[in-house]
C-alpha positions in Angstrom: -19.6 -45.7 11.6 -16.4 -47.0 11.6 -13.2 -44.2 12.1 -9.6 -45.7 10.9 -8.0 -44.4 13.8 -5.2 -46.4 14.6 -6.0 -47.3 18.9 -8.6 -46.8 21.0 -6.6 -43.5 23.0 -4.5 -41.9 20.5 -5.3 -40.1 17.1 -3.2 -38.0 15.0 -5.0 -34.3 14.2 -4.4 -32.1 11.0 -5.6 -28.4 11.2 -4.6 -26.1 8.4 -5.4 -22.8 7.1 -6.1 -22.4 3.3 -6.5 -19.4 0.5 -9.5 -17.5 0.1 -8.0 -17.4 -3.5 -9.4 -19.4 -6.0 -5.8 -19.7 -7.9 -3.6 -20.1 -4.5 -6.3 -22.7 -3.0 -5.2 -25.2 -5.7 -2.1 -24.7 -4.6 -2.7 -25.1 -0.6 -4.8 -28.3 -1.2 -2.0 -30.1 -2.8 0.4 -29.2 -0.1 -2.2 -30.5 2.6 -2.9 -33.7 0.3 0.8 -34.2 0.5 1.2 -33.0 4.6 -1.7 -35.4 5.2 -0.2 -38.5 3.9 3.7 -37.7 5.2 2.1 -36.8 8.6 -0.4 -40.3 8.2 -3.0 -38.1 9.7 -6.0 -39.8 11.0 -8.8 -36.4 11.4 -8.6 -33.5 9.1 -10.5 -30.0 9.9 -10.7 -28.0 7.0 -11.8 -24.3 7.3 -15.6 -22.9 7.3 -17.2 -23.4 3.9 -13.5 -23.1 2.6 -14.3 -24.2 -1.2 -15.6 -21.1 -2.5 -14.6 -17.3 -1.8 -16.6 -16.0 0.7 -19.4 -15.3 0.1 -20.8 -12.9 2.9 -18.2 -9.9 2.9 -21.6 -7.8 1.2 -24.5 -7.2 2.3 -25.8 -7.2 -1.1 -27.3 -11.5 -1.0 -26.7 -12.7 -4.5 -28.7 -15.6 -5.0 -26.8 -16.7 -8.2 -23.6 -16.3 -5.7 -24.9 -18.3 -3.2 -25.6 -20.9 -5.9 -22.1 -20.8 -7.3 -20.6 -21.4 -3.3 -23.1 -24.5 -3.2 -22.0 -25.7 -6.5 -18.5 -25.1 -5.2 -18.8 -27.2 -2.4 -20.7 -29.9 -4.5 -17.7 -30.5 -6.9 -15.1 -30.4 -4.0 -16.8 -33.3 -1.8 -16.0 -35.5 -4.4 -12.3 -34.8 -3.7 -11.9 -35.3 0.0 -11.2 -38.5 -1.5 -7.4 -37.6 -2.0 -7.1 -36.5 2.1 -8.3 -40.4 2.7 -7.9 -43.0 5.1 -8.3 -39.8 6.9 -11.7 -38.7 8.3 -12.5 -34.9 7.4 -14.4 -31.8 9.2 -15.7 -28.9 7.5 -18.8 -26.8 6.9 -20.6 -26.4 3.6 -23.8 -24.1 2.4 -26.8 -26.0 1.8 -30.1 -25.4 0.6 -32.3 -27.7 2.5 -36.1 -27.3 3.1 -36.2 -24.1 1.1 -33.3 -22.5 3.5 -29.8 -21.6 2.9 -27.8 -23.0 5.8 -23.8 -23.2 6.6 -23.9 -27.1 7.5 -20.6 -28.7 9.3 -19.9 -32.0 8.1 -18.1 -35.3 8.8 -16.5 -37.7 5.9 -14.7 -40.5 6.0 -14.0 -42.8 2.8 -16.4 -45.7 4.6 -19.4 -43.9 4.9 -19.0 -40.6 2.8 -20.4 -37.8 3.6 -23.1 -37.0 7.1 -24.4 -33.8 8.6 -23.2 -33.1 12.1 -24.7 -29.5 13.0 -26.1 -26.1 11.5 -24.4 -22.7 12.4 -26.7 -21.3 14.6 -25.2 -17.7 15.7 -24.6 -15.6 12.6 -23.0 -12.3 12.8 -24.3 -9.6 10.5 -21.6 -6.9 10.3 -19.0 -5.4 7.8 -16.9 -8.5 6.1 -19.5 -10.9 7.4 -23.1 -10.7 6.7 -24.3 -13.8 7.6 -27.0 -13.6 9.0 -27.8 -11.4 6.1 -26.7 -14.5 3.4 -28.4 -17.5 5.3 -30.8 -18.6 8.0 -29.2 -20.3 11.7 -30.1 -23.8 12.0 -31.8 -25.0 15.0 -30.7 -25.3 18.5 -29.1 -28.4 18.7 -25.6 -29.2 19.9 -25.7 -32.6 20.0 -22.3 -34.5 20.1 -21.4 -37.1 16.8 -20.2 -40.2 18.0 -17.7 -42.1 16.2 -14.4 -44.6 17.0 -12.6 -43.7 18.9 -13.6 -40.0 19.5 -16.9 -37.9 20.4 -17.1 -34.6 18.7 -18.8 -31.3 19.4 -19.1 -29.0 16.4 -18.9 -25.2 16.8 -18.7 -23.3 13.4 -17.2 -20.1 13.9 -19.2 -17.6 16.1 -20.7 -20.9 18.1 -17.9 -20.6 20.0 -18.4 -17.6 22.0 -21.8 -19.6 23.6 -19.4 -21.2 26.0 -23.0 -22.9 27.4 -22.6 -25.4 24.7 -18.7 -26.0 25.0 -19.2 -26.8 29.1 -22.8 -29.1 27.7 -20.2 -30.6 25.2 -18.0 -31.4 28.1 -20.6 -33.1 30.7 -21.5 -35.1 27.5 -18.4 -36.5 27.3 -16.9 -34.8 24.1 -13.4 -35.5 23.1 -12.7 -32.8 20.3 -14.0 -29.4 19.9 -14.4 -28.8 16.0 -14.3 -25.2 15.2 -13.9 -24.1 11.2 -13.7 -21.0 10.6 -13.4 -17.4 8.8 -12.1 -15.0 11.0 -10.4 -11.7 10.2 -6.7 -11.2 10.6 -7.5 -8.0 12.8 -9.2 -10.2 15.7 -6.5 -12.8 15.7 -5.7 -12.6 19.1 -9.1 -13.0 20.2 -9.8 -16.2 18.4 -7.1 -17.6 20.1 -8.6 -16.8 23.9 -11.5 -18.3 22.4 -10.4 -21.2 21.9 -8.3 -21.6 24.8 -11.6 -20.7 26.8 -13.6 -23.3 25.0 -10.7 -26.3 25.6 -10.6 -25.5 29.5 -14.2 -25.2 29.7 -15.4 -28.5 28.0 -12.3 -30.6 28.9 -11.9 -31.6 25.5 -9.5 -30.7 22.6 -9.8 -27.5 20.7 -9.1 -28.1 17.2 -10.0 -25.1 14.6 -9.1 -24.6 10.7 -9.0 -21.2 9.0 -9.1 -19.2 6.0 -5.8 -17.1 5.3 -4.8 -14.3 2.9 -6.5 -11.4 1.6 -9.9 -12.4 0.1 -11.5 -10.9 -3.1 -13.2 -8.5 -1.1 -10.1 -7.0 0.4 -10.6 -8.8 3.9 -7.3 -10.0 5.4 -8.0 -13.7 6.9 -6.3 -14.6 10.4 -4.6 -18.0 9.3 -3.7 -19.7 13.1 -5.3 -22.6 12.9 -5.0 -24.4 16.1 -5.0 -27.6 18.7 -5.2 -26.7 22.4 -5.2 -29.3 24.6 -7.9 -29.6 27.2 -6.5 -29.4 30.9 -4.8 -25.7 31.0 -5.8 -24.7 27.5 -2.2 -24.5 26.3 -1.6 -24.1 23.0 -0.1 -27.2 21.2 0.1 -26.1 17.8 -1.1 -22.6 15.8 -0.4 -22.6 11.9 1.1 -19.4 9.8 1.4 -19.0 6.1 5.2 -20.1 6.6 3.8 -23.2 8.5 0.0 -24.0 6.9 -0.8 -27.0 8.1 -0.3 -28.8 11.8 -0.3 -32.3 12.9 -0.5 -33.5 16.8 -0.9 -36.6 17.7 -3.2 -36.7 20.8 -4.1 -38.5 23.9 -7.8 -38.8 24.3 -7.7 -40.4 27.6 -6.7 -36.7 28.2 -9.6 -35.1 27.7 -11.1 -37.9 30.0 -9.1 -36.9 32.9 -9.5 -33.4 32.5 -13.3 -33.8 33.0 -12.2 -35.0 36.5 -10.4 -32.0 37.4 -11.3 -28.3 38.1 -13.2 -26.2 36.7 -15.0 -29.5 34.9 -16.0 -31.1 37.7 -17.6 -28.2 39.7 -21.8 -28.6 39.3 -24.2 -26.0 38.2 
């Protein structure tokens, strides 16, 4: 598959965070539409399953809710269109082989729309019954390659297994994908995260968020971020005054950080 990234080292990134409001998401997409082609960004991560309010604040599973969300995300893959020549990240719910699973995604106007990995640890607490809602996928963190980048998917709680970030790394990976929906109270946390998760796979950090307060009452963190891969410093974190972020990075980065401590150390 074919990326239109403009050289081989160098590709501008786009993280954002968006409304868990039906009415105010409108509104967000068209300002990222519009901060994607000013900004000529080249990869777009979009939040975790971020086309439908979400759906896992209660632990009361709604079939005809889960439906909806699926339906949601159905209708809205038809516009990632209007983010192109961009190539776009995200997770979507799915029903495949009689399951309901939270599926992260790669598109790109050549090829459309391909799977690239399953959530596979779901937290089941207050806000976010997950594993309550929908089933993990299996095991399997295996990197997507495209042109010029390698990417490692981690979808939300994924990336506290900091097993698969460092796997990620010795495989090579460029870019860390993490969409996600993360309260406002654990913010901070996130953050660390993330910064862990760059330093430990040598590779770009890149995650998307949800932001404002949700139909359920839950406040969403926002601070969407790129972290760069050698010290885990962070490059760029959104806010609602500032939604959206563009960076263009070096991926010959990410090469040379594998090289350097704590990368290189073996098991």
């Amino acid at each position: 598959m074919a990326l239109l990234f403009s050289n081989f080292c160098c590709m501008k990134v786009t993280v954002c965070e968006l409304s868990d409001n039906p009415n105010q998401f409108e509104k967000d997409w068209q300002a990222l539409v519009a901060h994607v082609k000013t900004e000529a960004s080249e990869l777009v991560l979009l939040p975790e399953m971020p086309f439908h309010p979400w759906v896992a604040s209660t632990r009361n599973v709604d079939p005809a809710v889960w439906e909806a969300a699926v339906a949601a995300h159905d209708d809205w893959m038809a516009r990632l269109s209007e983010l192109a020549p961009a190539t776009v990240l995200g997770s979507r719910p799915v029903h495949k082989n009689g399951k309901r699973l939270n599926e992260g995604f790669i598109w790109d106007s050549e090829s459309g729309y391909r799977p690239a990995h399953v959530k596979y640890y779901l937290p089941d607490e207050e806000g976010f019954w997950e594993a309550s809602w929908y089933e993990r996928g299996e095991l399997d963190f295996t990197p997507v390659v495209t042109n010029p980048a390698k990417i490692g998917f981690m979808i939300c709680t994924d990336l506290w297994f900091m097993e698969h970030a460092r796997a990620y790394g010795q495989a090579g990976v460029h870019v860390l994908a993490c969409p996600r929906a993360t309260p406002l109270i654990s913010a901070d946390k996130w953050v660390a995260g993330g910064r862990v998760s760059a330093v430990t796979s040598g590779a770009f950090c890149l995650s998307s968020n949800r932001s404002g307060t949700g139909e359920s009452g839950l406040r969403w963190a926002g601070q969407g971020w790129i972290i760069e891969p050698e010290e885990g410093d962070v490059l760029a974190l959104t806010s609602r005054e500032q939604p959206f972020a563009t960076v263009d990075i070096d991926l010959s980065a990410a090469e040379q950080a594998k090289r350097t401590y704590p990368r290189y150390v073996r098991e």
